[in-house]
C-alpha positions as CSV (number, residue, x, y, z in Angstrom):
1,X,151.5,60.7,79.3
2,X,148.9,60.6,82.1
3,X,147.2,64.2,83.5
4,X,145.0,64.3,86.3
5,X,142.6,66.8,87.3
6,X,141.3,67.3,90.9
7,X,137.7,69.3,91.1
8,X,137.1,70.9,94.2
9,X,133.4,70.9,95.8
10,X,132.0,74.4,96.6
11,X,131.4,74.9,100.5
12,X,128.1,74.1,101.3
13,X,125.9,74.5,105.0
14,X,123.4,72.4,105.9
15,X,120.3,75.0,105.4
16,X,121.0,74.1,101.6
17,X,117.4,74.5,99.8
18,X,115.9,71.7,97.4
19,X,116.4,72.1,93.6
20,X,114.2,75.2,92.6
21,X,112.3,75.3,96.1
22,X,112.1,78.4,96.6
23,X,110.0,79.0,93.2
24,X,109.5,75.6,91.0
25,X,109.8,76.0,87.4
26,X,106.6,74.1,86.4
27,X,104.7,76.4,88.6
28,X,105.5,80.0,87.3
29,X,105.3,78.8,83.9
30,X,101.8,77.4,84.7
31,X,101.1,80.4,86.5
32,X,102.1,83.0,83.5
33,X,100.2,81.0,81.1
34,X,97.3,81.4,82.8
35,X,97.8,85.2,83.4
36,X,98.1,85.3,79.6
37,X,94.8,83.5,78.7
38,X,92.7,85.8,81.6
39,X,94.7,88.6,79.8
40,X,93.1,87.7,76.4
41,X,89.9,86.7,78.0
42,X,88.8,89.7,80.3
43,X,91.5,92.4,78.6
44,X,92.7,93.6,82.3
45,X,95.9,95.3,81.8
46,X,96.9,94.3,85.7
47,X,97.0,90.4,84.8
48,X,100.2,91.3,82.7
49,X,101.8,93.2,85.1
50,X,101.5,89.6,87.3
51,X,102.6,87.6,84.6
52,X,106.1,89.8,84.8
53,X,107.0,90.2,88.1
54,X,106.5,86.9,88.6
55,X,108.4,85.9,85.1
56,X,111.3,88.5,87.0
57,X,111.4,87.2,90.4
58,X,111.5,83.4,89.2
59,X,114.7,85.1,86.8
60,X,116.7,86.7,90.1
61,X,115.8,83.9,91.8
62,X,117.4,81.6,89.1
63,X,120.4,83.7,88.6
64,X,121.0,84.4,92.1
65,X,120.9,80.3,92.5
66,X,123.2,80.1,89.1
67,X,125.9,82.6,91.3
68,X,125.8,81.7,94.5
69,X,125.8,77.7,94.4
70,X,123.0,75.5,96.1
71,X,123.2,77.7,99.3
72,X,120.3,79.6,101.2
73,X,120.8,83.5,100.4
74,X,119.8,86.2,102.7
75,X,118.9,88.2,99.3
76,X,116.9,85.8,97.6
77,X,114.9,85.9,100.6
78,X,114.6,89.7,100.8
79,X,114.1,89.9,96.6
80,X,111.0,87.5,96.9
81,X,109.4,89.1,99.7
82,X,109.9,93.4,98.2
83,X,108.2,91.2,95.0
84,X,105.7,89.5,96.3
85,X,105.0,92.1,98.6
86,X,104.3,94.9,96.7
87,X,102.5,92.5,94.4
88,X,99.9,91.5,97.0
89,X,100.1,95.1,98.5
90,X,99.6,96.4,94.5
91,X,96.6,94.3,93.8
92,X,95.0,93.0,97.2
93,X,95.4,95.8,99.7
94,X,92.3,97.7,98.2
95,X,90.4,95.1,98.9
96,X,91.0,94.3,102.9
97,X,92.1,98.0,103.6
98,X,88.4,98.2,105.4
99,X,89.3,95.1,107.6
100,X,93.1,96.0,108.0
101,X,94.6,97.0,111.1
102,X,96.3,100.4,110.2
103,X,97.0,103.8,111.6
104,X,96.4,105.9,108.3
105,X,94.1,105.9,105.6
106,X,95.8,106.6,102.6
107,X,93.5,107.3,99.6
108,X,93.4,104.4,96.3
109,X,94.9,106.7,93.5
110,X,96.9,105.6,90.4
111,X,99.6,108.4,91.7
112,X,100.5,106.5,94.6
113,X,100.1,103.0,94.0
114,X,102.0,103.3,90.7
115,X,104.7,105.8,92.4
116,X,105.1,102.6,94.5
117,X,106.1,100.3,92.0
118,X,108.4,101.8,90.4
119,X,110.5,102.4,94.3
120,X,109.8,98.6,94.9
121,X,110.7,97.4,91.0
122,X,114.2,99.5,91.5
123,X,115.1,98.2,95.0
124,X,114.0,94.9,94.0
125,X,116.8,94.9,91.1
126,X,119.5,96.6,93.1
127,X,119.4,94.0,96.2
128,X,119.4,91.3,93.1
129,X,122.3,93.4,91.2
130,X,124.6,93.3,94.7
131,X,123.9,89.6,95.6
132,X,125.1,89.0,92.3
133,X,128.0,91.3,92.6
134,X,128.8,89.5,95.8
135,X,127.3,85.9,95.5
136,X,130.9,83.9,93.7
137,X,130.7,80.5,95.6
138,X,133.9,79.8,97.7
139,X,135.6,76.6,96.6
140,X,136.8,75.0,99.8
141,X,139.4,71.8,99.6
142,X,136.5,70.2,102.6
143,X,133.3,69.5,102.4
144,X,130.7,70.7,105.5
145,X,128.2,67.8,106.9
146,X,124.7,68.1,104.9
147,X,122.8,67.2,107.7
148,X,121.9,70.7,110.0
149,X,121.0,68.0,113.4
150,X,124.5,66.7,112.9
151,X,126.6,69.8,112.9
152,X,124.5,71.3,115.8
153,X,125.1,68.0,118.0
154,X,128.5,69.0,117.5
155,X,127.5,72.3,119.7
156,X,128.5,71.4,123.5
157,X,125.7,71.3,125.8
158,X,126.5,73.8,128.2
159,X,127.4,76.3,124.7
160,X,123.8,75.6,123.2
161,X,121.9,76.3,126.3
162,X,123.8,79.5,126.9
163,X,123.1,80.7,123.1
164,X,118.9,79.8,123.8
165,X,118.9,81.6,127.0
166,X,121.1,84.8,125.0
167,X,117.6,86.3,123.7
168,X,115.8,86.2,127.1
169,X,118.3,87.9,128.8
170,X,118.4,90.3,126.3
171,X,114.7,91.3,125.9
172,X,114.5,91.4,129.8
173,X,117.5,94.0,129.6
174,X,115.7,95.9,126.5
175,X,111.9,95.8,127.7
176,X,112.7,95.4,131.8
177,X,111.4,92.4,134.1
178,X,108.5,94.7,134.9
179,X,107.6,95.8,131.0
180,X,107.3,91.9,129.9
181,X,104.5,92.0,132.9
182,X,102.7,95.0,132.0
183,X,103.6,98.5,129.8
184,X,102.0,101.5,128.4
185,X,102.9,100.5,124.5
186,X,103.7,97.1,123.1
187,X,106.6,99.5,121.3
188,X,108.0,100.9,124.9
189,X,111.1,100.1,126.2
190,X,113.4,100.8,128.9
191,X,116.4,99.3,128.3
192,X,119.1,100.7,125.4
193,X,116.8,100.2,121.9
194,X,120.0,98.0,120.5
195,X,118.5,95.4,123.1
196,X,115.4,95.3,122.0
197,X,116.6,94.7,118.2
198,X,119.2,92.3,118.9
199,X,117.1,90.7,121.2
200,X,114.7,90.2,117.8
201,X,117.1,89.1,115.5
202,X,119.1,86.3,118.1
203,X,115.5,84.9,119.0
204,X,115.4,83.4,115.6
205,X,118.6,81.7,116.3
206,X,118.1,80.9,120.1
207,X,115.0,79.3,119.4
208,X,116.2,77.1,116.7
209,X,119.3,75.9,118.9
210,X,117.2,75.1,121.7
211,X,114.7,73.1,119.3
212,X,117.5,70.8,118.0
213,X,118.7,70.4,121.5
214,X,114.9,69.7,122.6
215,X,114.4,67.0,119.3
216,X,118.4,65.7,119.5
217,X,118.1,61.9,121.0
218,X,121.8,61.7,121.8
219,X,121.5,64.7,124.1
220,X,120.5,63.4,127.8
221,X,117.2,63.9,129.7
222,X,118.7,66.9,131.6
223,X,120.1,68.9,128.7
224,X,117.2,68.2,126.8
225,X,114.8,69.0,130.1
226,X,116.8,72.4,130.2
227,X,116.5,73.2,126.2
228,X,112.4,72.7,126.2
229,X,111.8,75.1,130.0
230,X,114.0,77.4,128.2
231,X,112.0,77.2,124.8
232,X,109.0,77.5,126.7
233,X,110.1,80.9,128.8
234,X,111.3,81.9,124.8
235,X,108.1,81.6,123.8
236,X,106.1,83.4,127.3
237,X,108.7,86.1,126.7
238,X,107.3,86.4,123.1
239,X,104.2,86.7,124.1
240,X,104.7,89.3,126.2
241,X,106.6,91.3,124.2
242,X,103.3,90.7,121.3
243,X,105.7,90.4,118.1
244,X,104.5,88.2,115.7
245,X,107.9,86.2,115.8
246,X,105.9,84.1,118.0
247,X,104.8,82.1,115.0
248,X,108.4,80.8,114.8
249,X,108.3,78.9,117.3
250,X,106.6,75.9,116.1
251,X,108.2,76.4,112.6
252,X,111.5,76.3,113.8
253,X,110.5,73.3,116.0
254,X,109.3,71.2,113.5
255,X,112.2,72.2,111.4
256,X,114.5,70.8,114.0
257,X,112.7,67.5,114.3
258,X,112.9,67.3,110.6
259,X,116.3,67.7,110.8
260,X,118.0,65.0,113.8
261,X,116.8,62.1,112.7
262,X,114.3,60.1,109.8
263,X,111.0,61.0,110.4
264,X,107.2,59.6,109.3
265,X,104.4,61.5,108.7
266,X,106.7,64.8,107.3
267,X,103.7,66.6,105.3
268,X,101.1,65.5,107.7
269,X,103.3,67.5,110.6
270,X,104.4,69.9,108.1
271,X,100.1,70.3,107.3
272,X,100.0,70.9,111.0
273,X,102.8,72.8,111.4
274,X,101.4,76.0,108.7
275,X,97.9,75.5,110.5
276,X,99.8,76.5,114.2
277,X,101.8,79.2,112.6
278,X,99.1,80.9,110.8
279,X,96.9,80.4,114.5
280,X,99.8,81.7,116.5
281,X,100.7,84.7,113.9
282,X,97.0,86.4,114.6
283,X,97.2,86.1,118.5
284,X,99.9,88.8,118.9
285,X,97.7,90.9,116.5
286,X,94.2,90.0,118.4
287,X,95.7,91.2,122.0
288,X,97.7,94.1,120.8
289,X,94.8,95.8,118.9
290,X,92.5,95.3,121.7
291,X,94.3,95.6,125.0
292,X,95.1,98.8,127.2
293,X,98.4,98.3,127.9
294,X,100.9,95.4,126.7
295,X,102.7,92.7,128.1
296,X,101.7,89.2,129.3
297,X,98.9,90.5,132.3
298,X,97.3,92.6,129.8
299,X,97.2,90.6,127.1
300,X,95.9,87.4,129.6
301,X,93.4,89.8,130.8
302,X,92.1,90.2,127.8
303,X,92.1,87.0,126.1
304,X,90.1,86.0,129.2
305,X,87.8,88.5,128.9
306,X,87.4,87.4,125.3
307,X,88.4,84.0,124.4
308,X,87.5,84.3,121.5
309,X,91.0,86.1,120.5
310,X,92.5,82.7,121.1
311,X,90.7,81.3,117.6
312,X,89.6,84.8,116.0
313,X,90.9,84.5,112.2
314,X,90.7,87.3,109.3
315,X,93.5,87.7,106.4
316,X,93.1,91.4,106.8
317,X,95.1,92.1,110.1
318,X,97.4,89.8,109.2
319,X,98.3,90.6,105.7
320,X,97.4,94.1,106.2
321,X,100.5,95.2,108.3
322,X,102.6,93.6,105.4
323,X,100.7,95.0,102.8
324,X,100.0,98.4,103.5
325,X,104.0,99.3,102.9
326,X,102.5,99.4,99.5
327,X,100.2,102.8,99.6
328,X,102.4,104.1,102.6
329,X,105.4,103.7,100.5
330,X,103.9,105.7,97.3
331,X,101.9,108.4,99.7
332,X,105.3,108.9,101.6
333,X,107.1,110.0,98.0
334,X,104.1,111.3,96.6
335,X,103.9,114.2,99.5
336,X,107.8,114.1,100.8
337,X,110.2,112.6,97.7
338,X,113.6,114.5,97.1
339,X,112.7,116.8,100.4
340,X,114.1,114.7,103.3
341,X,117.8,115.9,104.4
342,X,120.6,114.6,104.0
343,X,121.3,114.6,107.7
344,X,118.9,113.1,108.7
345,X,120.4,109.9,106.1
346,X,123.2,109.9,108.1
347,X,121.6,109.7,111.2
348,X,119.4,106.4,109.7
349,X,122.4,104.4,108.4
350,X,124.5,105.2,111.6
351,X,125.3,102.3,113.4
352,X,125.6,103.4,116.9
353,X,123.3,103.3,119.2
354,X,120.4,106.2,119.6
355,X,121.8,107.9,122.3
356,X,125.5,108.3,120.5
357,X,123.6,110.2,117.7
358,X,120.6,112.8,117.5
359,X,118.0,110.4,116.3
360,X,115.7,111.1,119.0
361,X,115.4,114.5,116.8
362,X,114.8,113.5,113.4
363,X,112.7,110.7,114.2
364,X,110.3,113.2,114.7
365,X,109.7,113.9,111.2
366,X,110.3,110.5,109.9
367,X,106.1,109.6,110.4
368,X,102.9,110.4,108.6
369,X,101.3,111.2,111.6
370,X,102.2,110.1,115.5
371,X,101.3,106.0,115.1
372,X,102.6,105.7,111.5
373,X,106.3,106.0,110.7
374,X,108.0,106.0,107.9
375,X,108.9,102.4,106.3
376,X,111.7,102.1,104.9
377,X,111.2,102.3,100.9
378,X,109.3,105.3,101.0
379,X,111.7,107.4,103.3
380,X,114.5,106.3,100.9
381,X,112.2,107.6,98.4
382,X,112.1,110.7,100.7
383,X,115.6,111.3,100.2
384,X,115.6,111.2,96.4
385,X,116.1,107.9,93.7
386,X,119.7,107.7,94.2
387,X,119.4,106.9,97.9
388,X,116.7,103.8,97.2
389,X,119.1,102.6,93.8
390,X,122.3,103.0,96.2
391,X,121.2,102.0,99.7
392,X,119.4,98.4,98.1
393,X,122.5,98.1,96.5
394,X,124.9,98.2,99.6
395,X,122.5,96.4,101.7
396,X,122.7,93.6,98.6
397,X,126.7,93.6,98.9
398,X,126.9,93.3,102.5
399,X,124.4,90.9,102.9
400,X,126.3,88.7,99.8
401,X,129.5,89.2,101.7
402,X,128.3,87.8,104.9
403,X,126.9,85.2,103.2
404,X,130.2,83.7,101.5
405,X,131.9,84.3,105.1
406,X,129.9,81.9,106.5
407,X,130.2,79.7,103.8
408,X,133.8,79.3,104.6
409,X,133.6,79.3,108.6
410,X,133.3,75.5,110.3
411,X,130.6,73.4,109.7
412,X,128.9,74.4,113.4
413,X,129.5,78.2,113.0
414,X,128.3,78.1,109.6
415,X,125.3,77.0,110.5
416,X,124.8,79.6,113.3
417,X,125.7,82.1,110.7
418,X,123.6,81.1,108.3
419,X,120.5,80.7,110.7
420,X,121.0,84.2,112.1
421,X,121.8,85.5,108.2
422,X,118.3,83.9,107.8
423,X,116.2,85.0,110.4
424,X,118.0,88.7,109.6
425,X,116.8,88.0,106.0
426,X,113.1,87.5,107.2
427,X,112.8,90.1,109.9
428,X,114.5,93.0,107.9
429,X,111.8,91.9,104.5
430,X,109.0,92.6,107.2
431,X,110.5,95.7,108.3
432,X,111.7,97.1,105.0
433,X,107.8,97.0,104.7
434,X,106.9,98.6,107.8
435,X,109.0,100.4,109.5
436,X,112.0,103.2,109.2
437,X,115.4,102.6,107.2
438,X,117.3,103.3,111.2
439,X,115.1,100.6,112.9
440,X,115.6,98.1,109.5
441,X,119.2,99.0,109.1
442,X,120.2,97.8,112.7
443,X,119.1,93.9,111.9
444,X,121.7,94.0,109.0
445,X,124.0,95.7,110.9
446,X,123.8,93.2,114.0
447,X,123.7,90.1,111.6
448,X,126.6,91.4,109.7
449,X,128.4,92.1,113.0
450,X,128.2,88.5,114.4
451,X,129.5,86.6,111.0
452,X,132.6,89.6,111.3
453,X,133.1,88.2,115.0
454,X,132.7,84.3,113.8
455,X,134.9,85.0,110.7
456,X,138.1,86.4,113.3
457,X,137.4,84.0,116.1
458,X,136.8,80.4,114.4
459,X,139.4,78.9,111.6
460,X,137.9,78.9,108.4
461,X,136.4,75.4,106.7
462,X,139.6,73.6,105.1
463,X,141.8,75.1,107.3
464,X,143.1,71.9,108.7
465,X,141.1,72.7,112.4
466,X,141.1,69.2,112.7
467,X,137.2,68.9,112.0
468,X,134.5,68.8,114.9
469,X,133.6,67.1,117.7
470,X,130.4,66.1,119.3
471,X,129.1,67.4,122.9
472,X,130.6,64.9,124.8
473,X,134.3,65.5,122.9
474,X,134.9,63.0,120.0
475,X,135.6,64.0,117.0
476,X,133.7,63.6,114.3
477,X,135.1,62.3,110.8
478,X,136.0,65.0,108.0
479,X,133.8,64.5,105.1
480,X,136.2,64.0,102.1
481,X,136.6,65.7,99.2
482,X,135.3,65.0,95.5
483,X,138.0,64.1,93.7
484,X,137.5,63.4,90.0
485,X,140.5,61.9,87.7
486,X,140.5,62.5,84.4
487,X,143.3,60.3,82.8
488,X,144.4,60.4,78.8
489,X,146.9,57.9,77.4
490,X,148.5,58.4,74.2
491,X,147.6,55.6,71.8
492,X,150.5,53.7,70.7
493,X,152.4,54.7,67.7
494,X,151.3,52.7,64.6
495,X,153.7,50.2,63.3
């Protein structure tokens, strides 16, 4: 008697992360060994509480990993940053609080840096708790390409350059053709605020489509011609706007290149690469701090008046935005926990735009003072404990949902997915951070939206589509499946 057993592959994209990239074994152990030894040395109490959340985050990472398969997850992303964050914020805000460019000054007491931790230590653990809840990987009977500049040659021409030019046309709808020029308040807008945010989170995405366009050799001079004038009026119009998204550019560039073809020299452009990113993360910073007015005269004006913005380098501005949800976060439940409505909830988690609701009302208590609204941890905290556990928790399960959908979408829609589940990832960390639960809340919303949209419109991976096909039409072959026989024979009978 001869059995056979046929393993399926689970669905992969092609933004899968190396084995234990995100945060290598050998490291945290090194790293947690040597917490313990200053610990014994110098007796500082706060060298154990690194040792753990470090020892923690390298556990939900692992697990999360474990779950979820060998693919890129929007909460792993969000979990490292809420830990890392309010590590740094814990331990190194004190120190370049005097150098930071913030709108309050919120005083250095135990109450509110330890009232702090324990909000950021219990959403941490809910987002983990609903990616887990959510992260099962999806077995699929097909198996999507592995390489990311593959699957998005498969993106027609025409399809790729309309997707770059979506987040221009956007921010020009949000901020106005006469805002980008010059404005009152690098926050103003004139267009419906939805623009503005979905013209934040689909930059990610346009500017990564037009970079594998741009770096993509079997794409013709034209197309290619087209991708980079587009990228380059991406990149003015990010400027202009003075977000700090501008950094992502040249990421996301050399990502692409990485990505369509074998490359030399990776670390020595990768070395290059982080040197331009942290250069072009402080010139937002530089111009908006220093200029009346925003948008790309005043910020020109200024960076002529002073070159020296152009080069002008200090950790403080740019780690201070990040790290001072830290003190705001404990200050905010230290002087408004459990007093915040429940209305006013409502209001924050509503999906519709501003004008459909009254949020143009309780936004005006949602702030310390007129520059410095609520982030989103401490007005959570606002509202009570339950809120923070309950909302992290959702936010964890949506986000895991999404993420298998786009596991099981084709090979080129997946990958948009999973770039815009990405970028969504990154932008709402920084925002959870810094801003209000409404203005955080509408990233998720908008990323969830579009894999909702993918999921109904394309057929889902190993549905017998009949595979891709390339710009110019052909198809491309259908990876095949593992297939792994396991055969027994019966010995024969002993005579």
């Amino acid at each position: 008697m001869t059995t056979q057993r046929i393993e399926t592959t689970p669905a992969t994209t092609p933004l899968d992360l190396p084995k234990w990239s995100v945060l290598p074994t050998a490291a945290v152990v090194v790293i947690v060994a040597v917490c313990l030894v200053l610990r014994a040395a110098t007796d500082d109490p706060s060298i154990l509480i690194v040792a753990a959340v470090l020892a923690i985050t390298y556990v939900q990472v692992h697990l999360l990993k474990k779950r979820t398969g060998k693919l890129v997850h929007p909460v792993t992303i969000i979990v490292c940053g809420v830990n890392l964050g309010g590590l740094g914020g814990y331990f190194v805000f004190p120190a370049i609080a005097g150098s930071a460019q913030v709108s309050a000054a919120i005083p250095h007491t135990p109450e509110v840096y330890n009232g702090a931790a324990r909000i950021f230590v219990a959403a941490s653990l809910a987002l983990w708790a609903g990616g887990m809840i959510t992260g099962r990987p999806t077995e699929v009977r097909r198996v999507a390409p592995t390489s990311a500049g593959r699957v998005m040659s498969t993106i027609p021409a025409s399809r790729a350059l309309l997707l770059g030019a979506l987040p221009i046309a956007l921010a020009v709808v949000g901020y106005g053709p006469h805002g980008l020029i010059s404005r009152g308040h690098y926050l103003a807008s004139v267009g419906p605020r939805f623009t503005v945010s979905a013209a934040s989170m689909f930059a990610v995405v346009g500017v990564a489509i037009l970079a594998f366009v741009l770096c993509d050799a079997r794409r013709t001079f034209d197309v290619r011609l087209a991708a980079g004038v587009l990228l380059a009026i991406q990149t003015v119009v990010l400027f202009a706007i003075g977000t700090r998204q501008l950094a992502l550019v040249p990421a996301l560039i050399f990502f692409a290149w990485s990505q369509t073809g074998k490359r030399k020299g990776l670390r020595t452009v990768a070395a290059i690469t982080a040197g331009i990113v942290w250069w072009w993360i402080q010139i937002p910073l530089n111009v908006r701090s220093t200029s009346d007015g925003a948008g790309l005269a005043p910020f020109l004006h200024r960076l002529h008046e002073h070159p020296e913005l152009w080069y002008q380098s200090h950790p403080g501005p740019v780690l201070g935005n990040l790290l001072f949800g830290v003190p705001l976060t404990g200050q905010i439940a230290l002087l408004r926990g459990n007093t915040l409505p429940m209305h006013t909830f409502v209001t924050s988690i509503n999906p519709l735009p501003g004008m459909f609701t009254d949020w143009s009302t309780v936004n005006q208590n949602l702030g310390l003072n007129q520059f410095t609204p609520f982030n989103t941890l401490g007005e959570l905290a606002g509202y009570g404990w339950a809120y923070v556990i309950g909302t992290m928790l959702v936010i964890g399960l949506v986000l895991g949902w999404a993420h298998r959908a786009s596991a099981q979408l084709t090979p080129t829609m997946s990958t948009i997915a999973t770039l815009a589940l990405t970028g969504a990832s990154a932008i709402y960390t920084c925002d959870l951070l810094q801003y209000n639960l409404r203005s955080g809340l509408r990233i998720v919303w908008y990323a969830l939206a579009l894999v909702v949209v993918m999921r109904l419109l394309s057929p889902r991976t190993g549905s017998g589509e009949g595979g891709e096909r390339t710009a110019e039409g052909k198809a491309l072959p259908v990876p095949e499946v593992t297939v792994t026989v396991a055969t027994r024979t019966r010995p024969a009978p002993h005579r």
